[in-house]
PyMOL commands that place a pseudoatom at each C-alpha (Angstrom):
pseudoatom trace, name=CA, resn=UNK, resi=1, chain=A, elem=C, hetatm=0, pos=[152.791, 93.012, 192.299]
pseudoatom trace, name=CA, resn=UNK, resi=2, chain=A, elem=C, hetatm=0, pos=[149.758, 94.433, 189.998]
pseudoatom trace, name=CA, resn=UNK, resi=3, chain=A, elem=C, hetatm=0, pos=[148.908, 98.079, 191.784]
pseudoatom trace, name=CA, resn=UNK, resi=4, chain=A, elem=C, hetatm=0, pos=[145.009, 98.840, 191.358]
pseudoatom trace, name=CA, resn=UNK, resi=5, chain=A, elem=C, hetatm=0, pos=[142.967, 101.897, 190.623]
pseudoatom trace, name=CA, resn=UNK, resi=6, chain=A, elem=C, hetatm=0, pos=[140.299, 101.149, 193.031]
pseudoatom trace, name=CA, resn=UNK, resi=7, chain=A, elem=C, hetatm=0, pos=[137.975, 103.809, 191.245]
pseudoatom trace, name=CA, resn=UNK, resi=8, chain=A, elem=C, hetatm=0, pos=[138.806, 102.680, 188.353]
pseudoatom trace, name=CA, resn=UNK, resi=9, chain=A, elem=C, hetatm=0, pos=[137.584, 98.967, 188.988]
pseudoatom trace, name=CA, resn=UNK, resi=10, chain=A, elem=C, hetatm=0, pos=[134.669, 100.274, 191.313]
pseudoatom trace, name=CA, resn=UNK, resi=11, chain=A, elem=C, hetatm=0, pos=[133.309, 101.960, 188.029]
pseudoatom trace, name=CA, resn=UNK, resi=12, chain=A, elem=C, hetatm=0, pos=[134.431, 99.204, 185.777]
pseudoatom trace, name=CA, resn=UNK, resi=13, chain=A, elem=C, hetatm=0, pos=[132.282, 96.662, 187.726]
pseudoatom trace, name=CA, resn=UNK, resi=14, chain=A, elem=C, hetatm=0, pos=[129.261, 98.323, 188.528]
pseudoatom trace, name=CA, resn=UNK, resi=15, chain=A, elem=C, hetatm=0, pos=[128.608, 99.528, 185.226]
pseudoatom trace, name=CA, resn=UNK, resi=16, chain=A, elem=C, hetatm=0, pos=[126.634, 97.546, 183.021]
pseudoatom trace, name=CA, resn=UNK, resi=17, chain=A, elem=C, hetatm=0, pos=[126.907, 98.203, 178.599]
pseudoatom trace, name=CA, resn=UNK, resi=18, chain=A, elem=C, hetatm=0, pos=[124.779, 99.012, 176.231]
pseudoatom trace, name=CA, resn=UNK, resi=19, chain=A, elem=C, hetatm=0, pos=[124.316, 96.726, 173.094]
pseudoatom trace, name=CA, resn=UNK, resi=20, chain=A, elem=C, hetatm=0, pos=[122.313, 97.726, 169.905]
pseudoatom trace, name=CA, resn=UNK, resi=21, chain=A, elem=C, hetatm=0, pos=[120.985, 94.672, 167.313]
pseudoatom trace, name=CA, resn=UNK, resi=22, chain=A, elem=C, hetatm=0, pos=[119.868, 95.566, 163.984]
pseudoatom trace, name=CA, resn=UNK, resi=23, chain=A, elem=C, hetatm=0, pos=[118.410, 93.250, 161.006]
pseudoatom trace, name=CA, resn=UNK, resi=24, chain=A, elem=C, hetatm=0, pos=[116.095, 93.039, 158.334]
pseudoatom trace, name=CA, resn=UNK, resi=25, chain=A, elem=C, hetatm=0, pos=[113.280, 91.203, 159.536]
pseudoatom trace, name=CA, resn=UNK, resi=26, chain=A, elem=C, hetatm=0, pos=[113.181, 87.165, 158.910]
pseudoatom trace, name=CA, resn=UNK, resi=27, chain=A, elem=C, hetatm=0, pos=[117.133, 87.217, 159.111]
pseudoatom trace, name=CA, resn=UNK, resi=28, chain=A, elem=C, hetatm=0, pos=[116.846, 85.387, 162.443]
pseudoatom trace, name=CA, resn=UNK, resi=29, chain=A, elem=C, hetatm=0, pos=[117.827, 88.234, 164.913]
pseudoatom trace, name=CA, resn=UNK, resi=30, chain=A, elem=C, hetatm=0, pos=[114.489, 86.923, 167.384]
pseudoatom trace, name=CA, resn=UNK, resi=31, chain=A, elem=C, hetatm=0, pos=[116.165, 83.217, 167.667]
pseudoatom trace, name=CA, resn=UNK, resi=32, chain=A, elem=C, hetatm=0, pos=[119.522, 84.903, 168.338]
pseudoatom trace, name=CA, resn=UNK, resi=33, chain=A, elem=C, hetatm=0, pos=[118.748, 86.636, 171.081]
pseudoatom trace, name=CA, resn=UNK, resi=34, chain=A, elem=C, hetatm=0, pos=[116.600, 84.393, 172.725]
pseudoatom trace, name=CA, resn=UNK, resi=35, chain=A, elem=C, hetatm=0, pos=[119.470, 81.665, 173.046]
pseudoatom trace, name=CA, resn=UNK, resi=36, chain=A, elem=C, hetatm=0, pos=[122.008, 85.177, 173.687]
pseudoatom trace, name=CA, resn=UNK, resi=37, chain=A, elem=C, hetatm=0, pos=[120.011, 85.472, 176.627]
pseudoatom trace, name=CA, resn=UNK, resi=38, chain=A, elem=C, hetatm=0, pos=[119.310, 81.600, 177.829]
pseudoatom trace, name=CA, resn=UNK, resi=39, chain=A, elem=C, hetatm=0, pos=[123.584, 81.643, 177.574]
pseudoatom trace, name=CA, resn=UNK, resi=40, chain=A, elem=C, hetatm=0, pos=[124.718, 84.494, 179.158]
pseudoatom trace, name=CA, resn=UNK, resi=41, chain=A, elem=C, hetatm=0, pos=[123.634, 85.852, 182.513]
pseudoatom trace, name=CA, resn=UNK, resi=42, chain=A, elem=C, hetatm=0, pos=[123.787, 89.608, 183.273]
pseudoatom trace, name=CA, resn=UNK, resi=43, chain=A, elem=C, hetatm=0, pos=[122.360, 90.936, 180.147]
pseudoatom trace, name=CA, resn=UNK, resi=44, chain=A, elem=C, hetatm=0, pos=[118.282, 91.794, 179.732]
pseudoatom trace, name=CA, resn=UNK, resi=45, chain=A, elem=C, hetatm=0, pos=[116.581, 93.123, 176.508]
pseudoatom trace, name=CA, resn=UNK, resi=46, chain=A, elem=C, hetatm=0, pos=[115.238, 96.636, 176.533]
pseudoatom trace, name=CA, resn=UNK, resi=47, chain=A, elem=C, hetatm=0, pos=[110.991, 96.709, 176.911]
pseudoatom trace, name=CA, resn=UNK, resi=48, chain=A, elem=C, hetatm=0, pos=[109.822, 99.598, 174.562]
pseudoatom trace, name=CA, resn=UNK, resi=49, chain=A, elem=C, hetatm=0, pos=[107.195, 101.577, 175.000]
pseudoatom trace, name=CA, resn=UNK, resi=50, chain=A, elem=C, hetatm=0, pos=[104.435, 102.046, 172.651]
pseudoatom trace, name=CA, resn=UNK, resi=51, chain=A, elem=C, hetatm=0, pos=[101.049, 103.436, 172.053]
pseudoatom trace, name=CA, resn=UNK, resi=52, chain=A, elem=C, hetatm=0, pos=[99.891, 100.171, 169.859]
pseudoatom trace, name=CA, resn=UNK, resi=53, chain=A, elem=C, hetatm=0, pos=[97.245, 98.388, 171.315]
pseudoatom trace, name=CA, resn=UNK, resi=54, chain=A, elem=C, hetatm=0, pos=[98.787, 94.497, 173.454]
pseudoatom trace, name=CA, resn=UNK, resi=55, chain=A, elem=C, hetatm=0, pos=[98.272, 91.681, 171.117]
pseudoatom trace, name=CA, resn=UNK, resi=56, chain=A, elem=C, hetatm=0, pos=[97.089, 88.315, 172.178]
pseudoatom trace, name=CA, resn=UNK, resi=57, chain=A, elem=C, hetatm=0, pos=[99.773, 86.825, 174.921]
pseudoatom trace, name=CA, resn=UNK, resi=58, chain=A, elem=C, hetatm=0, pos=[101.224, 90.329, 175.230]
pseudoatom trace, name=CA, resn=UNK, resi=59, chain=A, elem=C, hetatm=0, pos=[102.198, 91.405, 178.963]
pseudoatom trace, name=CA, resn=UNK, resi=60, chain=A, elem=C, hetatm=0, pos=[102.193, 94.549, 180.291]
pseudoatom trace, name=CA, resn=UNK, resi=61, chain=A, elem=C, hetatm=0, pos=[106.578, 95.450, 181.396]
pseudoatom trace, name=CA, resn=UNK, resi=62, chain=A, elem=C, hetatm=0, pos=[107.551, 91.931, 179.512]
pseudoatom trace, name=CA, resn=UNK, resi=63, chain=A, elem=C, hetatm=0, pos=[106.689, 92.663, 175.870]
pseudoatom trace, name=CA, resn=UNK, resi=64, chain=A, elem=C, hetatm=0, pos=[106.436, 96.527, 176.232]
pseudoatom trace, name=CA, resn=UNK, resi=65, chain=A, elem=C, hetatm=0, pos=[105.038, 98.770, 177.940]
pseudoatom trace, name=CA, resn=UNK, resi=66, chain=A, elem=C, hetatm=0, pos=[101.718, 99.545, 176.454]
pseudoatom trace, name=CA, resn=UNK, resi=67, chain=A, elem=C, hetatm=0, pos=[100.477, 103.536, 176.817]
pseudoatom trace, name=CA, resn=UNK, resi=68, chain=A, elem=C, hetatm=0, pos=[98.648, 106.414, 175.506]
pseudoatom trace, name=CA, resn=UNK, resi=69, chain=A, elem=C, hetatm=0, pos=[99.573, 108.494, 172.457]
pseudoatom trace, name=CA, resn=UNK, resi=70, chain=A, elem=C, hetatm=0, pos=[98.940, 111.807, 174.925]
pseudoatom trace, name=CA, resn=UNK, resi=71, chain=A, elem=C, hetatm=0, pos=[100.817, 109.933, 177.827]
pseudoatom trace, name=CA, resn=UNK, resi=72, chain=A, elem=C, hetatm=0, pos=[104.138, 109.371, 175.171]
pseudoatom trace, name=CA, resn=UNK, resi=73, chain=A, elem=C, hetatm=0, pos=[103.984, 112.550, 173.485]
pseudoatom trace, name=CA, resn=UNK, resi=74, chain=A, elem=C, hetatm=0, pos=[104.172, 114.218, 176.777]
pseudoatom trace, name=CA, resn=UNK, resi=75, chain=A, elem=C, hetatm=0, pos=[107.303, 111.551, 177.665]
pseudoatom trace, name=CA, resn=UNK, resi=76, chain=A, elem=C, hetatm=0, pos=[108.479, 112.927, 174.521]
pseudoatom trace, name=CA, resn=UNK, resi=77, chain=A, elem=C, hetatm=0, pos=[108.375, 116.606, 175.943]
pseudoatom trace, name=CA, resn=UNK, resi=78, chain=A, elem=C, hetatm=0, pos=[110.247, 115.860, 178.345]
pseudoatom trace, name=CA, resn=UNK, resi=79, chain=A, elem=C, hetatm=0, pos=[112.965, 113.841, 176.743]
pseudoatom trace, name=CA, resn=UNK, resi=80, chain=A, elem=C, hetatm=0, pos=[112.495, 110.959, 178.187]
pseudoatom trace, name=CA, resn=UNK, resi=81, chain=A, elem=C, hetatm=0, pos=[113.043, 108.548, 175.509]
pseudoatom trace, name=CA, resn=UNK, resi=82, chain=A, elem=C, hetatm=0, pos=[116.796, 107.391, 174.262]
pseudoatom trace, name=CA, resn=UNK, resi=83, chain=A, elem=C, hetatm=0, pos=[115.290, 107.243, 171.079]
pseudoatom trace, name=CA, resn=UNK, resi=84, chain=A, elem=C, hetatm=0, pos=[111.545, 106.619, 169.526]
pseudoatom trace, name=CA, resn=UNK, resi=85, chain=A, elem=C, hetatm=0, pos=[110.607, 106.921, 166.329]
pseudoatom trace, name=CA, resn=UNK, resi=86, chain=A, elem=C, hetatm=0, pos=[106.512, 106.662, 164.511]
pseudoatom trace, name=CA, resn=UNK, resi=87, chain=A, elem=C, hetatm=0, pos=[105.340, 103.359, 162.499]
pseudoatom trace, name=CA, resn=UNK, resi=88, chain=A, elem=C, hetatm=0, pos=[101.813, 104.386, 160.902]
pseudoatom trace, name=CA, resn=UNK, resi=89, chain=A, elem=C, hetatm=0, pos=[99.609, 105.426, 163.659]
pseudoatom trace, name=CA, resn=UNK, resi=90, chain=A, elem=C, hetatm=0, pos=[101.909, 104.155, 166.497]
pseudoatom trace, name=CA, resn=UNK, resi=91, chain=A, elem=C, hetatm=0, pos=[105.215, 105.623, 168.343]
pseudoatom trace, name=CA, resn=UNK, resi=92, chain=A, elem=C, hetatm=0, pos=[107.779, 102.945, 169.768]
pseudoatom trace, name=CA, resn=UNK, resi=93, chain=A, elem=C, hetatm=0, pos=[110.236, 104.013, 172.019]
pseudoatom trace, name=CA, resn=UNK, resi=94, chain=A, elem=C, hetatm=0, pos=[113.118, 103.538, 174.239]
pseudoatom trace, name=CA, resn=UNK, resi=95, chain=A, elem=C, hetatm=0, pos=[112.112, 104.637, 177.842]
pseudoatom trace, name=CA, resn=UNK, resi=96, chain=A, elem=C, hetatm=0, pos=[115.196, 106.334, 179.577]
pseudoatom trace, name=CA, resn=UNK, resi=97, chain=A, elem=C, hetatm=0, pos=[114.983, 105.875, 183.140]
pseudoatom trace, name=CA, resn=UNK, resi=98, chain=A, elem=C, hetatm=0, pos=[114.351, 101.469, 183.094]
pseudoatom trace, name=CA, resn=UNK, resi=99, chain=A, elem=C, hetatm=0, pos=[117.373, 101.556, 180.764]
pseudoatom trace, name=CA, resn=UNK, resi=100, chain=A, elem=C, hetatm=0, pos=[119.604, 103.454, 183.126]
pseudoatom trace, name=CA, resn=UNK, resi=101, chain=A, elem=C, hetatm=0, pos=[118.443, 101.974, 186.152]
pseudoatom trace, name=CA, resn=UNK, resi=102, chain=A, elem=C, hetatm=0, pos=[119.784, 98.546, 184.832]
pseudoatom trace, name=CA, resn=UNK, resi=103, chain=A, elem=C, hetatm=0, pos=[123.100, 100.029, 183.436]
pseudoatom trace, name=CA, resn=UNK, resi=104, chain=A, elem=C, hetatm=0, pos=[123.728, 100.859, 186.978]
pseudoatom trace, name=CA, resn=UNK, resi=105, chain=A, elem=C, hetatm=0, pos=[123.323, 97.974, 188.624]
pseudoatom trace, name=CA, resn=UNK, resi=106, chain=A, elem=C, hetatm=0, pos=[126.255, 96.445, 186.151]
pseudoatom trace, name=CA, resn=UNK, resi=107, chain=A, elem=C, hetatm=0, pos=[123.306, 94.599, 183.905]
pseudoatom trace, name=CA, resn=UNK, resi=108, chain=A, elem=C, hetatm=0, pos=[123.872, 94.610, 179.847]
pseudoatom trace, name=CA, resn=UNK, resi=109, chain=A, elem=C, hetatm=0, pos=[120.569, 96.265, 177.805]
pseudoatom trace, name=CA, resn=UNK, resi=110, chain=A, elem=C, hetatm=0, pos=[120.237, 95.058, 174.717]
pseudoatom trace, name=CA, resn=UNK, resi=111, chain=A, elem=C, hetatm=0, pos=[118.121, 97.004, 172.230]
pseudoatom trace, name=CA, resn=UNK, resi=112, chain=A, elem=C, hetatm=0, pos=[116.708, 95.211, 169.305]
pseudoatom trace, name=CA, resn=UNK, resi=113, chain=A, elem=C, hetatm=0, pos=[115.656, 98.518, 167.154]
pseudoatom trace, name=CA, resn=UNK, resi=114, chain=A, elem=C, hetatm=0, pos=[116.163, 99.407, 163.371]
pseudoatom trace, name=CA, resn=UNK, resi=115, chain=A, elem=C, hetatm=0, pos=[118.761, 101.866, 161.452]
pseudoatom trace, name=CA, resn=UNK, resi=116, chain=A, elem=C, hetatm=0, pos=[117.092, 104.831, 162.099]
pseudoatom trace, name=CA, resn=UNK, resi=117, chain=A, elem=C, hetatm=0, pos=[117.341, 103.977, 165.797]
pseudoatom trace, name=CA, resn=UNK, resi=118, chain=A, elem=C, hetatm=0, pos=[120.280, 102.887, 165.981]
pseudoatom trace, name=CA, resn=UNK, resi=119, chain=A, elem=C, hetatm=0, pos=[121.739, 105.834, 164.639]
pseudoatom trace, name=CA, resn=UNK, resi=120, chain=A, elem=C, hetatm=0, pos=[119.952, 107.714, 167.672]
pseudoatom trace, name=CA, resn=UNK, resi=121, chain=A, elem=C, hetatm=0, pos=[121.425, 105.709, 169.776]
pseudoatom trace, name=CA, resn=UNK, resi=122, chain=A, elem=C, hetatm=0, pos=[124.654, 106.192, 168.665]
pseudoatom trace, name=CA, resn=UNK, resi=123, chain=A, elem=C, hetatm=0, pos=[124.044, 110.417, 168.906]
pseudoatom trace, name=CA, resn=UNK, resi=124, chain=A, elem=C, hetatm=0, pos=[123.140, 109.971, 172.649]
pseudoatom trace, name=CA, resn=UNK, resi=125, chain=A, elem=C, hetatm=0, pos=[125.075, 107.333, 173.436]
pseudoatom trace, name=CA, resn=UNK, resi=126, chain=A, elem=C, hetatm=0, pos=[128.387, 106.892, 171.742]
pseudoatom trace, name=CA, resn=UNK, resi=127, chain=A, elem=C, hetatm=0, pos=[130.164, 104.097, 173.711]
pseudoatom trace, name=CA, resn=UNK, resi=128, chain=A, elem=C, hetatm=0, pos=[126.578, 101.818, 172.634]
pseudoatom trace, name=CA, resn=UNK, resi=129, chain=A, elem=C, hetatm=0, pos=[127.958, 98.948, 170.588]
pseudoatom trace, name=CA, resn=UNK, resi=130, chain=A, elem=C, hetatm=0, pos=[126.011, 98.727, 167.709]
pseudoatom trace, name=CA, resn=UNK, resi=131, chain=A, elem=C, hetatm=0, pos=[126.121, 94.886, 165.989]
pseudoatom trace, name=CA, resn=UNK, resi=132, chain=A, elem=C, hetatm=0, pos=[124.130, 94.498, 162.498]
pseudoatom trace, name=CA, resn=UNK, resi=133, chain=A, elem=C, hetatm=0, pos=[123.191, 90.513, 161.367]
pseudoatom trace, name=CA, resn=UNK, resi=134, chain=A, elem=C, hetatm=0, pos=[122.646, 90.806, 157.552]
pseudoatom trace, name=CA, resn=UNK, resi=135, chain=A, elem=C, hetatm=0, pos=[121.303, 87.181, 155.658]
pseudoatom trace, name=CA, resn=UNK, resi=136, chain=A, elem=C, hetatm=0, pos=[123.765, 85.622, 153.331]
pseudoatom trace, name=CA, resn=UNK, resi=137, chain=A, elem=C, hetatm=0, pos=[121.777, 87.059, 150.479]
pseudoatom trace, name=CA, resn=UNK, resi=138, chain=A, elem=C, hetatm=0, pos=[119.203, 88.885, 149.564]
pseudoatom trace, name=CA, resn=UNK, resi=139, chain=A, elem=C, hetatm=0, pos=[117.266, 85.194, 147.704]
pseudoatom trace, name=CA, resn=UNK, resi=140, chain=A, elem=C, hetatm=0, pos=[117.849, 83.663, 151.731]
pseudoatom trace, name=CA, resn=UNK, resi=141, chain=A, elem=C, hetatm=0, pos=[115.922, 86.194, 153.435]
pseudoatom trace, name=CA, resn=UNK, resi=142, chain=A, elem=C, hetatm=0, pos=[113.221, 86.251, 150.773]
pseudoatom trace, name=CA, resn=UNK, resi=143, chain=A, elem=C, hetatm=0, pos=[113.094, 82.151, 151.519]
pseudoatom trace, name=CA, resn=UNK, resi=144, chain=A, elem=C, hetatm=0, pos=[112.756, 82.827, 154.643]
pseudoatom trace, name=CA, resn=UNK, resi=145, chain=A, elem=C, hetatm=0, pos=[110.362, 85.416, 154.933]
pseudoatom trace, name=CA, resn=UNK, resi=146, chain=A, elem=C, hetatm=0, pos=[108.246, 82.894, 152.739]
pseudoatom trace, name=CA, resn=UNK, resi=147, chain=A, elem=C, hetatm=0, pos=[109.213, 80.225, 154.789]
pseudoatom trace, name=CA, resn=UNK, resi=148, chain=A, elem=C, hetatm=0, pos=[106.907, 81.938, 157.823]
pseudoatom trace, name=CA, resn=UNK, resi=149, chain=A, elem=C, hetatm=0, pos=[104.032, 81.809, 155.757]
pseudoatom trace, name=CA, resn=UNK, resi=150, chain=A, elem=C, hetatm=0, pos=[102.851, 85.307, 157.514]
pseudoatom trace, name=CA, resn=UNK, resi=151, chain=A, elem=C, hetatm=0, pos=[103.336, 87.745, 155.115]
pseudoatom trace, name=CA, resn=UNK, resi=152, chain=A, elem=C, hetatm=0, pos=[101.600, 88.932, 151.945]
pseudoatom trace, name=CA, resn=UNK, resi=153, chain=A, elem=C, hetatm=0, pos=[103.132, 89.743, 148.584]
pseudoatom trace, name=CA, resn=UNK, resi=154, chain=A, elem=C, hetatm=0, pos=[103.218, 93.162, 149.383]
pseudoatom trace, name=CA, resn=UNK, resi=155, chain=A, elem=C, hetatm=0, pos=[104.590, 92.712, 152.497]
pseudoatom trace, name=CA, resn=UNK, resi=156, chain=A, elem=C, hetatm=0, pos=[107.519, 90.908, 151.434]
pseudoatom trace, name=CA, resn=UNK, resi=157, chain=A, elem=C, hetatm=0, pos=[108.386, 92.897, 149.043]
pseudoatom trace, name=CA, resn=UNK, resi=158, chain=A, elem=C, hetatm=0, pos=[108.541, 95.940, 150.976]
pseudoatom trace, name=CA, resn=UNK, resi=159, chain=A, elem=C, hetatm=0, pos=[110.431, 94.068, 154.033]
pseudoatom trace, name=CA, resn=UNK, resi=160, chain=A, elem=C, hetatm=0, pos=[113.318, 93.334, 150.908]
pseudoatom trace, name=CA, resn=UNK, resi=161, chain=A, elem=C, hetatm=0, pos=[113.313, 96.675, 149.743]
pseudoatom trace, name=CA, resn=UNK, resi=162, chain=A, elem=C, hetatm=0, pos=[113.985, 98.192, 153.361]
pseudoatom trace, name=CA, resn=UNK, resi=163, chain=A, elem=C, hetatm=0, pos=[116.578, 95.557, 154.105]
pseudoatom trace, name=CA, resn=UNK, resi=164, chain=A, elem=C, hetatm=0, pos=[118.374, 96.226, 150.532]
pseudoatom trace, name=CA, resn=UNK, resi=165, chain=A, elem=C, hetatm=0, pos=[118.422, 99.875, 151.548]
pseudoatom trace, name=CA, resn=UNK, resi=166, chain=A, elem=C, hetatm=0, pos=[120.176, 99.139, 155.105]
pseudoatom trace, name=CA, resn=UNK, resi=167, chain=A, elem=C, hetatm=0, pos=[123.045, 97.296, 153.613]
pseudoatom trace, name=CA, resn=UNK, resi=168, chain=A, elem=C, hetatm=0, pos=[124.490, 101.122, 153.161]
pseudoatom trace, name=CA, resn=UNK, resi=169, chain=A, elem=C, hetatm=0, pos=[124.120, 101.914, 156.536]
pseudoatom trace, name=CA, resn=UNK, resi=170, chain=A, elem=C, hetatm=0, pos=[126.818, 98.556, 157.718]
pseudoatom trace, name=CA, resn=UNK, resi=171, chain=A, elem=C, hetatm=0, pos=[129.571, 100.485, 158.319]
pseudoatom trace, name=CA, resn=UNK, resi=172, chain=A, elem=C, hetatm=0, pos=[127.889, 102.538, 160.933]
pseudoatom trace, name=CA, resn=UNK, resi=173, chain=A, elem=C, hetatm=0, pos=[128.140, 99.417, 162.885]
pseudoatom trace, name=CA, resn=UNK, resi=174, chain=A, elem=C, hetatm=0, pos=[130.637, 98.206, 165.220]
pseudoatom trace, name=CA, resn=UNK, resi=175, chain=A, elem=C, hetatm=0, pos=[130.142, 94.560, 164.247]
pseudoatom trace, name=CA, resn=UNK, resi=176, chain=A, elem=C, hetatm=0, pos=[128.817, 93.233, 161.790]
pseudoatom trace, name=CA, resn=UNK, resi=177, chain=A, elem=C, hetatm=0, pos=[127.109, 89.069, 161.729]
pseudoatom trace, name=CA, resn=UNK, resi=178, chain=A, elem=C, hetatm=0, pos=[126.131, 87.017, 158.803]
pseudoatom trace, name=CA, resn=UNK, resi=179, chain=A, elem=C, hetatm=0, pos=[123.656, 84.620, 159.527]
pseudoatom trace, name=CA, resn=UNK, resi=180, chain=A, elem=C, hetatm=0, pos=[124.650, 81.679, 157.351]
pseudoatom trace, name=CA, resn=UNK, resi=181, chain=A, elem=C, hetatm=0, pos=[124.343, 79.224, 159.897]
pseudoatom trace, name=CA, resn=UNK, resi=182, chain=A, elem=C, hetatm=0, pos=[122.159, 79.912, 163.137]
pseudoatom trace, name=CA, resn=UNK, resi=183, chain=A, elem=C, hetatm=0, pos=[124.595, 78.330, 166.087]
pseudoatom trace, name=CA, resn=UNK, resi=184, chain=A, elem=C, hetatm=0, pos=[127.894, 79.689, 164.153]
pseudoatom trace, name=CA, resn=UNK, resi=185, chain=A, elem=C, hetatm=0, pos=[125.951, 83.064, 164.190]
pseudoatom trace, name=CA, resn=UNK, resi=186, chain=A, elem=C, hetatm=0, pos=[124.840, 83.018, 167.164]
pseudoatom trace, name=CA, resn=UNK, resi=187, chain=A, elem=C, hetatm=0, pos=[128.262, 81.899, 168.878]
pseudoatom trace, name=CA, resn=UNK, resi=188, chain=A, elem=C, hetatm=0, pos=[129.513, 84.932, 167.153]
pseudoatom trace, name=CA, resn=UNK, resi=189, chain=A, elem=C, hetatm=0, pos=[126.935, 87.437, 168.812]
pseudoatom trace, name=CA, resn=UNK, resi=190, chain=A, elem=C, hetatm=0, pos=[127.602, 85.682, 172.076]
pseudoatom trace, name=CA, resn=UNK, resi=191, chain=A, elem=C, hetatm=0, pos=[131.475, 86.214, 171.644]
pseudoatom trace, name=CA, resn=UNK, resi=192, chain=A, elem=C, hetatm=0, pos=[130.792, 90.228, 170.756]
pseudoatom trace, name=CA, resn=UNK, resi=193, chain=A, elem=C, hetatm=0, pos=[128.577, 90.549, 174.360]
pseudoatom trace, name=CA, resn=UNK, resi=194, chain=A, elem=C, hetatm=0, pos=[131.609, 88.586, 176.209]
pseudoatom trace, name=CA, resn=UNK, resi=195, chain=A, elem=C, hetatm=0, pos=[134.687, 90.522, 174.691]
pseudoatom trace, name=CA, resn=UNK, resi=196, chain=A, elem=C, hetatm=0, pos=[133.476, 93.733, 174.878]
pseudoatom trace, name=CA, resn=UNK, resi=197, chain=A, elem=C, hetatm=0, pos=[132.690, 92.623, 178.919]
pseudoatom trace, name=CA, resn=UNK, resi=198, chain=A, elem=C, hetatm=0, pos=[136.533, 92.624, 178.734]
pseudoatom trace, name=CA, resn=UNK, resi=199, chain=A, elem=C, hetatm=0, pos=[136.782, 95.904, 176.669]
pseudoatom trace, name=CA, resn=UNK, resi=200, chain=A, elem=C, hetatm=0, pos=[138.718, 98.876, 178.525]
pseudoatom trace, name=CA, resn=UNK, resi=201, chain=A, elem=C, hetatm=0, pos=[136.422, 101.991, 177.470]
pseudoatom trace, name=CA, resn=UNK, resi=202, chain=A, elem=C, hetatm=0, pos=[138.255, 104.924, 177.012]
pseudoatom trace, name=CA, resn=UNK, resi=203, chain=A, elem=C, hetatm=0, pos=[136.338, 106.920, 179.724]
pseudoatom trace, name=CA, resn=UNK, resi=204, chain=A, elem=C, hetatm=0, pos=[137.805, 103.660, 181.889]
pseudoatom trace, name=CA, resn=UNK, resi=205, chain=A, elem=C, hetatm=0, pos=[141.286, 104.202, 181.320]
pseudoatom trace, name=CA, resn=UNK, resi=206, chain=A, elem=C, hetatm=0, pos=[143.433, 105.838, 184.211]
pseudoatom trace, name=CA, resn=UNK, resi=207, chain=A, elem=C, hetatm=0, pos=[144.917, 109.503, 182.572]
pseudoatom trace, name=CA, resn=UNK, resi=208, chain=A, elem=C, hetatm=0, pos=[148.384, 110.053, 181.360]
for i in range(1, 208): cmd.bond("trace and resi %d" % i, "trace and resi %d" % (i + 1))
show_as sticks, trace
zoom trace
């Protein structure tokens, strides 16, 4: 006969993990997630706050969560963010209490946020598992940012620069996904989210 921890599965089960995704932009991370999330139940992305204003088909606690730049820096006061960080005129951030509120009620979060968040994350949280999907090379993800016909010159060229300055930041990362082909990638991220399900965390792991 198997003898069981109760307390030990009790807080097993109703605690749900949280997952980090990082990418340059145009390697595909957007596609990925969506079908992560049409796949596997019991796992919702992070909404971010920010002070930007809602774009056209933007919805208020579905996109983000759309506020004033007095109304975040005074969230900011009072440490209420898991991480933000300032893009030109605009803060994004990752409100605490939504996140936490999911966690316990044994639902994944997954955060799609960049290096500099991540590693943030990683401070605050260290049992986060942080996955990075990197293109093949550095000539794909110039295709395909090309292929969107959205960006200018100038745009591309600074999206490759910051995603040819990331590659040293990898090993920070628990996992690490290149995006040859989508589905193969994809299965792969799907396959990280389901293992570490089955993952004993150390603070999990009845004492000596």
């Amino acid at each position: 006969m198997f003898s069981t921890n109760s307390s030990l599965l009790q807080q097993t089960l109703s605690q749900g993990r949280l997952f980090v995704v990082s990418g340059p932009s145009g390697v595909g991370k957007g596609t990925m997630l969506s079908r992560l999330y049409d796949r596997v139940s019991a796992i919702e992305p992070s909404i971010s706050a920010t002070t930007r204003d809602p774009r056209p088909g933007e919805v208020e606690g579905v996109n983000y969560y759309f506020v004033t730049q007095e109304a975040f820096e005074n969230d900011i006061e009072k440490d209420f963010f898991l991480e933000y960080a300032l893009y030109g005129p605009n803060y994004y951030g990752t409100p605490l209490r939504s996140l936490e509120e999911k966690i316990s009620l044994n639902t994944d979060v997954l955060l799609e946020i960049e290096v500099q968040g991540a590693r943030l994350v990683r401070q605050k949280r260290p049992g986060a598992v942080l996955i990075y999907i990197q293109p093949p090379t550095m000539d794909e993800l110039e295709r395909r940012l090309r292929g969107r016909r959205t960006e200018t010159e100038e745009s591309i060229a600074k999206r490759l620069e910051i995603a040819q300055g990331e590659q040293a930041a990898i090993l920070e990362y628990d996992y690490l996904i290149t995006n040859d082909d989508l589905e193969t990638s994809t299965e792969q991220l799907i396959g990280i989210v389901l293992a570490e399900r089955c993952r004993i965390r150390p603070d999990e792991r009845k004492p000596e």
